[in-house]
Residue, then its C-alpha position, 0 to 999 in steps of 0.5 A: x120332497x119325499x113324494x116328488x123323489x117317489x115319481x122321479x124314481x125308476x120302477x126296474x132299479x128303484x132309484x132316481x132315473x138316470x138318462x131317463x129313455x120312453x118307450x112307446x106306451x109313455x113309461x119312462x126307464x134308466x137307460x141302463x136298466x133298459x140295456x140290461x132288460x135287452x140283454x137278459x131278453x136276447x134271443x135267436x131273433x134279431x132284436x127282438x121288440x122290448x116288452x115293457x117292465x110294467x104294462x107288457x106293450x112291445x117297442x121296436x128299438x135298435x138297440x138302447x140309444x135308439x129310444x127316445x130320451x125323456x128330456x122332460x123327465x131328465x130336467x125334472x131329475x136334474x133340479x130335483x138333485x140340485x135341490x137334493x144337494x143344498x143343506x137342509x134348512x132345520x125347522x122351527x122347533x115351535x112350529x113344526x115343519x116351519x123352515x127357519x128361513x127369517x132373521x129377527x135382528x131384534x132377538x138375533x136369532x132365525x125363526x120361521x114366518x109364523x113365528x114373525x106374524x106372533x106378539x113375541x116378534x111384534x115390532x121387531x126388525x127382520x132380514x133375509x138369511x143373506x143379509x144376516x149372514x154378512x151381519x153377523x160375519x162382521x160381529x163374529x170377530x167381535x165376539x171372538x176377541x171377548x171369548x179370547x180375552x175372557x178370564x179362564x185363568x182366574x175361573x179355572x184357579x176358583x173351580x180347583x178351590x171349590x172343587x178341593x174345598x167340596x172334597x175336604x168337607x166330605x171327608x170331614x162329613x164322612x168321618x163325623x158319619x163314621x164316629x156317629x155310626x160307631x158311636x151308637x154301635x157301641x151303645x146299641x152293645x151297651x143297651x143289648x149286653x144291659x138288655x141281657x144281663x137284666x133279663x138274665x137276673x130276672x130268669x134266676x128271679x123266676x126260679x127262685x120263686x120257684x124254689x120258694x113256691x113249689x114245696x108249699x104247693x105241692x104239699x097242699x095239693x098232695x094233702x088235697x088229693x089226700x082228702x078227695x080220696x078219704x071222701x071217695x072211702x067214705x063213700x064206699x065204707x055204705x056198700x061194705x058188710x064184710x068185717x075184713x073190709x070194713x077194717x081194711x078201709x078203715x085202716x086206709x081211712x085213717x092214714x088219707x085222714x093224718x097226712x090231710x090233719x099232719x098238713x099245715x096250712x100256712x099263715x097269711x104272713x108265711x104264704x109270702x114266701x117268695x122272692x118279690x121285686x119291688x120299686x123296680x120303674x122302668x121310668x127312671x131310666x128316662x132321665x139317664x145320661x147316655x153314658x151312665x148306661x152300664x151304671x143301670x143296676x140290676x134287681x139283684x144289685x140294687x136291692x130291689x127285690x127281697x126273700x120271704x116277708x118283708x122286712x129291712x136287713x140288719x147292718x153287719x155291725x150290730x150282729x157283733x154287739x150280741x156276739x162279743x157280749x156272749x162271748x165275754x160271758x162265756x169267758x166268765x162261766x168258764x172261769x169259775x167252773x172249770x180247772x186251770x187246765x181245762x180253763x186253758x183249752x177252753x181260751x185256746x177255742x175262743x182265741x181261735x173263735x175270735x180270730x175267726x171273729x176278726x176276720x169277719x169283723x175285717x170282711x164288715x169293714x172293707x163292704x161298709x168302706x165299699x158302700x161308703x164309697x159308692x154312695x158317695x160316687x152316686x151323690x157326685x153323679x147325681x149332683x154332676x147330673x143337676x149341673 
């Protein structure tokens, strides 16, 4: 079609022609654009030939209805229009440029003529396009009163349940995504406050070994400078003849040599000065409940770390024994070696020394009551945690 449209077209306007007229050397215009060439062409002469727009040869012509009408080429142009003004027929979408021109009464559905030669329509019926028409007129109605009777009512009820029941359940997931999300924000805080505060305790760990550490350091390294310089002047004293100098170095001599003797070296069981941590296991932590987090001790709550040698700390209680036992020997030395009057003052000072003493006999109390009641609280955590 598309190369038909290109010979039926007019090479002055480009379009289809329009009362096709032929000059004399057989090209063909419309007869419009041949009045317009005539008109922009006129000249003193009259009627001047025409000249043709594509090979030059002059027509003699009395004007444009005076040329010879092309009725060849005019009823070419006519049922090429007709043609033109039928719908086109859509094409196969298997077979491509294939019109769908066929009926398959069997699949109820237009296919093309390649399409009726395969295995997929093998057997079937077809018919022409009018035929179906008139067919499948008759079954519209038919299936126009089923779309109309279909239940859409009951359809559209089941799509608002569906469609408000879907909303409910993504709420319900968003707010449980919330609280989880809030749930392990909170614990991240825990675990990074814990984090904190454990790396803290650590850091004062570190500086009181340190403290601990350093004196006994620098006094070794100071008596160790000491000694290199005493053995750089003994060097020295070989190159020396002048009595003044000798004396003079000697005198130095001898103080580098009492700081290194007055610099005592610490014994095996001194030299562990320092606070130490002991059975502090990470690995522990592993059979932790989540919410027990904040009950994570740190080195210096739970003990697990101790100052200088090792050795297990004396309950408050028994340092008392020894205390009231002095005390009352005090009492009966005073007695028998002073005066009345100097008796008296020396009871007032032990009221006062044991006043003193109750209180820290109260203080003892309430912390051994404290301990009671947090190892208790550990035994029920500890048999909650074996539930």
């Amino acid at each position: 079609m598309e190369q038909l449209q290109e010979e039926l077209t007019c090479p002055v306007c480009c379009g289809v022609f329009e009362d096709p007229r032929m000059l004399l050397c057989s090209h063909s215009f419309c007869k419009k654009c041949l009045e317009d060439l005539l008109e922009a062409n006129r000249g003193p002469a009259f009627r001047t030939p025409l000249k043709c727009p594509t090979c030059r040869k002059e027509t003699p012509h009395n004007g444009s209805n005076s040329l010879q009408i092309n009725y060849s080429l005019r009823g070419i142009v006519d049922k090429f229009s007709k043609i033109k003004a039928m719908p086109r027929t859509s094409d196969c979408k298997q077979h491509c440029g294939q019109p769908l021109n066929m009926f398959c009464s069997t699949d109820l559905r237009l296919i093309c003529g390649i399409c009726a030669t395969t295995d997929e329509h093998k057997g079937h019926d077809f018919s022409s396009l009018e035929d179906a028409y008139e067919q499948e007129k008759g079954a519209f109605a038919e299936l126009r009163q089923e779309a109309e009777n279909w239940h859409s009512a009951d359809t559209r009820s089941c799509l608002e349940t569906l469609q408000g029941s879907k909303k409910k359940t993504l709420q319900s997931v968003s707010r449980d995504a919330g609280m989880v999300a809030e749930y392990f924000d909170k614990l991240t805080g825990s675990l990074e406050c814990k984090k904190s505060e454990i790396l803290s305790d650590f850091e004062t760990l570190k500086l009181v070994v340190m403290q601990a550490y350093d004196p006994e350091i620098s006094k070794l390294t100071a008596a160790l400078e000491e000694h290199s310089r005493a053995l750089e002047l003994v060097k020295s004293f070989r190159r020396i003849t002048d009595p003044v100098s000798f004396l003079q170095q000697m005198q130095e001599f001898r103080q580098k040599l009492k700081v290194v003797k007055e610099t005592p070296l610490p014994s095996g069981k001194d030299m562990d000065v320092g606070p130490h941590v002991r059975n502090f296991d990470v690995k522990k932590w592993d059979s932790l409940r989540l919410g027990e987090i904040d009950k994570i001790s740190v080195p210096h709550e739970c003990g697990s770390y101790q100052t200088g040698g090792a050795g297990k700390t004396l309950p408050k209680w028994l340092v008392l024994i020894p205390i009231l036992f002095l005390s009352t020997l005090i009492i009966l030395f005073l007695s028998m070696q002073y005066s009345a009057s100097d008796l008296s003052s020396n009871i007032q000072a032990l009221i006062n020394y044991y006043s003193q003493t109750v209180l820290y006999i109260h203080e003892i109390c309430k912390d051994m009551i404290d301990e009671g009641l947090e190892r208790m609280l550990q035994v029920r955590d500890a048999g909650l945690q074996q539930i």
